[in-house]
N, C-alpha and C positions, 0 to 999 in steps of 0.2 A: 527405519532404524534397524530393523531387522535382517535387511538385506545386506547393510553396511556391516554387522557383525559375523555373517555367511562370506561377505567377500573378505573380510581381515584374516577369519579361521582358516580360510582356502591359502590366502597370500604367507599364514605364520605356518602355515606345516607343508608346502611347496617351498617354503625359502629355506626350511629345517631340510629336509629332505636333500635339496640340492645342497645346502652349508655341509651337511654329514656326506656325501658322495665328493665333496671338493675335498674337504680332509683327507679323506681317504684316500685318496688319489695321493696327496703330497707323501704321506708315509711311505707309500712305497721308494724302492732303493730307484736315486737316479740313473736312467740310462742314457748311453748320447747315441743318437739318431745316428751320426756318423760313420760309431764303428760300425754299426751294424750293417750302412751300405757299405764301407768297408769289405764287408767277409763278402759279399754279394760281386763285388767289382773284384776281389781277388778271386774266385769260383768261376765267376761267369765269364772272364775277360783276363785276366792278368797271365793265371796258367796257361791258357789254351791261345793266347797270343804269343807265351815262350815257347810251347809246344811248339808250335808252328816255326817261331824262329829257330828251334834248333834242326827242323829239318831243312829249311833253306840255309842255314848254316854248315850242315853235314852235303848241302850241296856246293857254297858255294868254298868248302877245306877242300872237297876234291878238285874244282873249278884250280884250288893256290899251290894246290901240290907239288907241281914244275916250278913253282918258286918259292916256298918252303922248304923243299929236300936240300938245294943246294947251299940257304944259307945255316940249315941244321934248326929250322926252328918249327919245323910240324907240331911238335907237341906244345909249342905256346900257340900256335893256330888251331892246332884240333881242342882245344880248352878254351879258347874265346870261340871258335864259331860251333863247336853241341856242347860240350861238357857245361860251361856256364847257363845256358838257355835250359838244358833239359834238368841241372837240379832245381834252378827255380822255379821249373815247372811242377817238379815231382816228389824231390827232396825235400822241403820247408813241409812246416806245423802247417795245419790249422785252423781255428784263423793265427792268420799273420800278423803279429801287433806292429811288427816295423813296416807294416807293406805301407803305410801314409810317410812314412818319411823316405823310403825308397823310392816315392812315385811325388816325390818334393811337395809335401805338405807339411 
């Protein structure tokens, strides 16, 4: 009988113990896992992949040149192949709260 009142005290302040740490837990403010890989995939991958395309871009305006000049439209080429790439690389907050819907989430 003794033992059985040793295993019940152990089992009611082990269950207290864990019920007070699971509370505690829900109080806190929720977060979502997602944004946070979010800032991770905008940091590690998003900029440094625009990076990149804005210098194969600034390679391949020069590559369009001979056929830009003549129809006047260099400056809507040279703004889609760097101008575009490099402010998304460099220009934006952050984190980026629109980066999930620009990358179609």
């Amino acid at each position: 009988m003794r033992r059985l009142r040793k295993d019940i005290l152990i089992f009611l302040v082990i269950s207290l113990a864990i019920g007070h740490l699971y509370s505690f837990c829900w109080a806190q403010a929720p977060t979502d896992p997602t944004e946070q890989g979010m800032d991770m995939v905008d940091l590690l991958v998003a900029r440094p992949a625009s990076a990149v395309a804005g210098v194969i871009g600034a390679a391949l305006f020069v590559v369009t040149l001979p056929f830009t000049i003549p129809t006047k439209s260099v400056e809507t080429s040279a703004d889609m192949f760097m101008v575009q790439p490099f402010r998304f690389a460099f220009e934006r907050e952050f984190p980026d709260e629109d980066l999930g819907m620009r990358m179609g989430n």
